[in-house]
Backbone as CSV, one residue per row, in Angstrom:
resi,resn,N_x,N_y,N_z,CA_x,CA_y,CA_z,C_x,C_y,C_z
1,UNK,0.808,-1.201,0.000,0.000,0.000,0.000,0.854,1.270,0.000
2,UNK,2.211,1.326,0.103,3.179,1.972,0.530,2.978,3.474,-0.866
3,UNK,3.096,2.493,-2.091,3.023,3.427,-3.194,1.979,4.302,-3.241
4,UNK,0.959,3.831,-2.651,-0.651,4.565,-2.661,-0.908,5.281,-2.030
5,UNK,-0.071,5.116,-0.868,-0.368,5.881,0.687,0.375,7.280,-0.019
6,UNK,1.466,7.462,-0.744,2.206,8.692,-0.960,1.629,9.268,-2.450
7,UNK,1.730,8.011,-3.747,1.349,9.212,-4.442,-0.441,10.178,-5.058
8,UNK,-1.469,8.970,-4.072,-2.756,9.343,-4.404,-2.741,10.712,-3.796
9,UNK,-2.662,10.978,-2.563,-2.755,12.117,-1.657,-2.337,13.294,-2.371
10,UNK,-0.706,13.032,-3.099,-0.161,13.803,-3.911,-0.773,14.383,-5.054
11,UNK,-1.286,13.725,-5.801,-1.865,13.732,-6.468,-3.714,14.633,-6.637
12,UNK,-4.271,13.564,-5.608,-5.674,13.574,-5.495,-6.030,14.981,-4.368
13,UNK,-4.889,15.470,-3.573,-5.245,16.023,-3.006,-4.712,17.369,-2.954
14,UNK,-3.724,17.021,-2.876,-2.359,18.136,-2.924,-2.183,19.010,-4.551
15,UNK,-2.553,17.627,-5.337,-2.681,18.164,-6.791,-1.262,18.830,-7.370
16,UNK,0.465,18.428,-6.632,1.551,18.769,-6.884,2.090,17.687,-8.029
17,UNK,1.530,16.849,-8.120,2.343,15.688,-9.153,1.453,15.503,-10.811
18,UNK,2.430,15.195,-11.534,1.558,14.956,-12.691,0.292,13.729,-12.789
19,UNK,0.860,12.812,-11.876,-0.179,11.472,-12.101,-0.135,10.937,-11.252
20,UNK,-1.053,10.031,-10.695,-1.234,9.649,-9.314,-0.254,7.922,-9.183
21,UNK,0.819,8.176,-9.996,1.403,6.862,-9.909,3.337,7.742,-9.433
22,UNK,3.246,8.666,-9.182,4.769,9.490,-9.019,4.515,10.366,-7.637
23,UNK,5.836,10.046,-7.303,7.024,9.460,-7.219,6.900,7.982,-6.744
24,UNK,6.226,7.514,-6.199,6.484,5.736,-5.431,6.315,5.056,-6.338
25,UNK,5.638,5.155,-7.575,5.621,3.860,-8.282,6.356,4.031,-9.428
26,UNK,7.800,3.731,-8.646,8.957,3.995,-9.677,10.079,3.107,-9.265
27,UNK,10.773,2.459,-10.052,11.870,1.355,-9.360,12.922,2.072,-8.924
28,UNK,13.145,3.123,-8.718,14.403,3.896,-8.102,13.483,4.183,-6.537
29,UNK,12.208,4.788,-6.597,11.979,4.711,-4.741,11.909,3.160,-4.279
30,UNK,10.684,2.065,-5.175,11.139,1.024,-4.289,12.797,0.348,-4.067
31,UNK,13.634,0.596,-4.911,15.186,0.492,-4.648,15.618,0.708,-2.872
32,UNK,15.454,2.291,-3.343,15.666,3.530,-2.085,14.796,3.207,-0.997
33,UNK,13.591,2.795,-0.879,12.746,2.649,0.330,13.462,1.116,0.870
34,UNK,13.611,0.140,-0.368,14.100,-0.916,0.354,15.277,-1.094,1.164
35,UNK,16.221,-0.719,0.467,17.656,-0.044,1.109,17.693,0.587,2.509
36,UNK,16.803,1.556,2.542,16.503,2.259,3.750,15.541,1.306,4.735
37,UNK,14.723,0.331,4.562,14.662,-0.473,5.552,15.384,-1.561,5.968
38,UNK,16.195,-1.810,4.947,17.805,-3.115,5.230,18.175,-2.628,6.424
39,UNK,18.739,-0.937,6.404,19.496,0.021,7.023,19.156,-0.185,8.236
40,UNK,17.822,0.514,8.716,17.030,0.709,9.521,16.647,-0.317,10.583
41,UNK,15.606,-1.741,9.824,15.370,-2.548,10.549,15.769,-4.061,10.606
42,UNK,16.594,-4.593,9.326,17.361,-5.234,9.178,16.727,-6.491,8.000
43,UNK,17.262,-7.489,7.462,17.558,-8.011,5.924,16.097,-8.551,5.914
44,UNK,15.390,-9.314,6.948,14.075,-9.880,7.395,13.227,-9.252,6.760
45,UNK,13.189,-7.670,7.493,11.888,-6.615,7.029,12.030,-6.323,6.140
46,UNK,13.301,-5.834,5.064,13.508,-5.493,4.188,13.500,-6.401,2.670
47,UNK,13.289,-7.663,3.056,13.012,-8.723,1.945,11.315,-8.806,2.137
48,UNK,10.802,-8.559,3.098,9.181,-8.484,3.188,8.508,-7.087,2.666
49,UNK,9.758,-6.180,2.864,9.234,-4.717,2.404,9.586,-4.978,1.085
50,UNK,10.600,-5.386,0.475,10.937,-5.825,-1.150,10.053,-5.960,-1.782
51,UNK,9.351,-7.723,-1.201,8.989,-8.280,-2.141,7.321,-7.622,-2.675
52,UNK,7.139,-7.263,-1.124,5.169,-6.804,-1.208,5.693,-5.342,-1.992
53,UNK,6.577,-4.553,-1.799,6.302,-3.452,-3.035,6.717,-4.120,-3.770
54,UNK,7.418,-4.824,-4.434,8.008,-5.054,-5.826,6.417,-5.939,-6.628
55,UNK,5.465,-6.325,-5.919,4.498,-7.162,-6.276,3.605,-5.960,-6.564
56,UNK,3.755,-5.217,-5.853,2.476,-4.012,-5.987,2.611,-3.402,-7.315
57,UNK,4.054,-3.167,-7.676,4.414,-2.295,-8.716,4.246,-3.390,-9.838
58,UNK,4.651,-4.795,-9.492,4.252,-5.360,-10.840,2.822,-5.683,-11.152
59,UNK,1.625,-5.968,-10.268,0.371,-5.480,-10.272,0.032,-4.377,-10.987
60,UNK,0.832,-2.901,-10.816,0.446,-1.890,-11.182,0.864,-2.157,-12.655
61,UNK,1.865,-2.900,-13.172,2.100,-2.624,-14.680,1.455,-3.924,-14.791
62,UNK,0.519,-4.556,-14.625,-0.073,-5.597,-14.779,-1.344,-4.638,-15.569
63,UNK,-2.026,-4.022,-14.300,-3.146,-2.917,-14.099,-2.554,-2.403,-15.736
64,UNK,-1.670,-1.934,-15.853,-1.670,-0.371,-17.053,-1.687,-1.399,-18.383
65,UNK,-1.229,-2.410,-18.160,-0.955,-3.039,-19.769,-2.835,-3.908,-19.861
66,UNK,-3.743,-3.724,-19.393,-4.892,-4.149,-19.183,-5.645,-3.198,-19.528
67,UNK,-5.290,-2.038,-18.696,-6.156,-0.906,-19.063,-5.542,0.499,-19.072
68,UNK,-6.095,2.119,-18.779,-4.965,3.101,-18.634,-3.995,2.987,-17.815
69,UNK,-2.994,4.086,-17.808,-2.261,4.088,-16.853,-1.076,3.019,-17.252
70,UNK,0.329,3.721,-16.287,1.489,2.877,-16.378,2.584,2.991,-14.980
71,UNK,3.377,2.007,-14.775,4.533,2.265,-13.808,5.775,3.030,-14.791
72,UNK,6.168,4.349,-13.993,7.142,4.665,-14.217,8.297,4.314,-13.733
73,UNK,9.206,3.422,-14.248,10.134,2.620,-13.489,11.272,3.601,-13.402
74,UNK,11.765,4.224,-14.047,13.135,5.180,-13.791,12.192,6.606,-13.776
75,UNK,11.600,6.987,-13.168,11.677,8.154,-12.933,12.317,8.722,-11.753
76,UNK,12.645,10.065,-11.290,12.604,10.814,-12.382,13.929,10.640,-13.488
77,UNK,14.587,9.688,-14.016,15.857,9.717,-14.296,16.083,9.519,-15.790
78,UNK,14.545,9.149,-16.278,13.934,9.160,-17.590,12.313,9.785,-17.901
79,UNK,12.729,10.642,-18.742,11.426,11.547,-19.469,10.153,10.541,-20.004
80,UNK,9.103,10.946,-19.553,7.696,9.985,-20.116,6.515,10.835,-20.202
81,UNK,5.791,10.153,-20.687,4.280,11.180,-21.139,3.753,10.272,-20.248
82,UNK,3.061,11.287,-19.465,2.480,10.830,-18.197,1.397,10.276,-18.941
83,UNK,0.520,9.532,-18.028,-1.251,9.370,-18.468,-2.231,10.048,-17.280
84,UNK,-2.656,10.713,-17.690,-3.764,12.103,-17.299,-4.948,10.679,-16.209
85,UNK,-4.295,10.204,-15.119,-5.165,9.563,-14.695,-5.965,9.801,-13.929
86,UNK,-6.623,9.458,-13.042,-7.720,9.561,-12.391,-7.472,10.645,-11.219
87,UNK,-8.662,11.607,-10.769,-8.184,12.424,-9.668,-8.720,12.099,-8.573
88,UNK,-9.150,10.984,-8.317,-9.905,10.303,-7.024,-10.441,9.222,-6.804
89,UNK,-10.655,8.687,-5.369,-11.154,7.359,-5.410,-12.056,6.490,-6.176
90,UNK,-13.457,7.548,-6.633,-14.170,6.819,-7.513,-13.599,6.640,-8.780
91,UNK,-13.015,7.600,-9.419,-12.727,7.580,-10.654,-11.321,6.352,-10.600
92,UNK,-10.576,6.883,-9.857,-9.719,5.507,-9.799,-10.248,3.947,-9.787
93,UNK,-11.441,3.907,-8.870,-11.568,2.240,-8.884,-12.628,1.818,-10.625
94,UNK,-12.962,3.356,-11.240,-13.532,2.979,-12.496,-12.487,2.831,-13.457
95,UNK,-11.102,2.823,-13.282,-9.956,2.657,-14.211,-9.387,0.962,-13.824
96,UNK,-10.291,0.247,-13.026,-10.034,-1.415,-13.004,-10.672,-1.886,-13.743
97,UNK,-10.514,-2.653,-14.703,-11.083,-3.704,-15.166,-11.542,-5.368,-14.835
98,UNK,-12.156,-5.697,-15.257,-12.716,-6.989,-14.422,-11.332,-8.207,-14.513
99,UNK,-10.881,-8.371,-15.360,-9.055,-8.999,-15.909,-8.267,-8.624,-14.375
100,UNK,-7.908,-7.742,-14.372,-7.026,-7.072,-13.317,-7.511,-7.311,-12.565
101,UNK,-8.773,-7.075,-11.278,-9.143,-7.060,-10.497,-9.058,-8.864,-10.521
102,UNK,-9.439,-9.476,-11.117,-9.080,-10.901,-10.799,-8.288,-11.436,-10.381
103,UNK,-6.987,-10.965,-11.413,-5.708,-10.980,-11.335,-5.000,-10.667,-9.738
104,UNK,-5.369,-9.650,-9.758,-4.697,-8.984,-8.396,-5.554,-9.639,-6.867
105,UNK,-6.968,-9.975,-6.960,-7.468,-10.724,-5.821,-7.033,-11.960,-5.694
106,UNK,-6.304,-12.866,-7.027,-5.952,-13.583,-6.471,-4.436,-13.803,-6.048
107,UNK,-3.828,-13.186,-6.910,-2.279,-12.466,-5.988,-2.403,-12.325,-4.516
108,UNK,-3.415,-11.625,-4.321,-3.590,-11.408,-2.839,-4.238,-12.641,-2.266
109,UNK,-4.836,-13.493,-3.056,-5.553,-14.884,-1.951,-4.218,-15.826,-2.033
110,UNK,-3.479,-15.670,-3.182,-2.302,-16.815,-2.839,-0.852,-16.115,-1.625
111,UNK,-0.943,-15.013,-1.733,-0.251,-14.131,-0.559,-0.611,-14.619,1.311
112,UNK,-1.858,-14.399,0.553,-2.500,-14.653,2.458,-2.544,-16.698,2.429
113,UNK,-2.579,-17.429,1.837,-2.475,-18.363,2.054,-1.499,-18.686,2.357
114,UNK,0.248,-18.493,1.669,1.048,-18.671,1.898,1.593,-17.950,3.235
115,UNK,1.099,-16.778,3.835,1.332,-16.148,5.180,1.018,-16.901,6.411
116,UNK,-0.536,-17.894,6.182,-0.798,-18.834,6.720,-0.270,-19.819,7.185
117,UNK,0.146,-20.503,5.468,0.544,-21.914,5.944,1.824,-21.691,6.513
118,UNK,2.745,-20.902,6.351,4.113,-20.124,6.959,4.139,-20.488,8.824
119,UNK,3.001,-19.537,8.974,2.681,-18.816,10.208,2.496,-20.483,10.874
120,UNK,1.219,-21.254,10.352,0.767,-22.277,10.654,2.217,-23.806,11.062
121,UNK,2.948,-23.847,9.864,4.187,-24.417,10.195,4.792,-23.946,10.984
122,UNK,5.395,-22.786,11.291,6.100,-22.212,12.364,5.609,-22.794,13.573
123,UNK,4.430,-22.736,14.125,3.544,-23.004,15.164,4.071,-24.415,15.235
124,UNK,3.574,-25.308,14.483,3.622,-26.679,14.693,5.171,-26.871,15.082
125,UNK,6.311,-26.577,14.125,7.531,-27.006,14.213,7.860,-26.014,15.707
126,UNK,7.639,-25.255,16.365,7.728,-24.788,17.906,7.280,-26.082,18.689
127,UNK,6.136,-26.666,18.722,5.214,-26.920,19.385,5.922,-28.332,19.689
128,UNK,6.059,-28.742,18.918,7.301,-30.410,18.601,8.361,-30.474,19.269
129,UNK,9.065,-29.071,19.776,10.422,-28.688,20.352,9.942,-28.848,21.924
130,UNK,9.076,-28.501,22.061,8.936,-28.416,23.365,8.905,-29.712,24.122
């Protein structure tokens, strides 16, 4: 949610950015954000902070090659024609298509299953030690 939390607001609210996908949904901040939680809280959080943005952003160019909209992966470090996207929540969730939204619920049902069965093994292989 990391990308959303910074550039909708920007965007939708603040109205300082060209498109509601800049600056976070760009492979130079998730780089930089990941880096900075290696730093911070150490290799654990920072492969969990990796992988869930690096999934979000490929969702998002999942999202743009489906319907409008795109990830700007090098910005700002390469020039692009933005896409004039949506300036708010409704209008944003009318830029999903039924493809994507599939796509991405089940990204997220095989996410939370695997958090499960994780969580669920952990438990058991404790429980055996004792």
């Amino acid at each position: 949610m990391f990308p959303d939390l910074v550039d909708k607001p920007l965007r939708w609210l603040l109205r300082v950015t060209p498109n509601d996908r800049v600056p976070a949904h760009s492979g130079i901040a998730w780089a930089f954000t990941t880096a900075l939680i290696w730093r911070c809280g150490g290799s654990a959080l920072a492969q969990g902070w990796g992988v869930g943005y690096g999934v979000h952003l490929l969702c998002d160019a999942l999202n743009a090659s489906l319907n409008r909209g795109r990830v700007y992966w090098l910005w700002p470090f390469k020039r692009y024609r933005y896409h004039v996207g949506p300036v708010g929540l409704a209008s944003s969730l009318r830029d999903f298509g039924w493809r994507s939204l599939l796509i991405e619920g089940s990204l997220s049902l095989l996410g939370l299953v695997s958090l499960v069965t994780r969580t669920a093994r952990k438990h058991y292989d404790y429980r055996e030690c004792q």
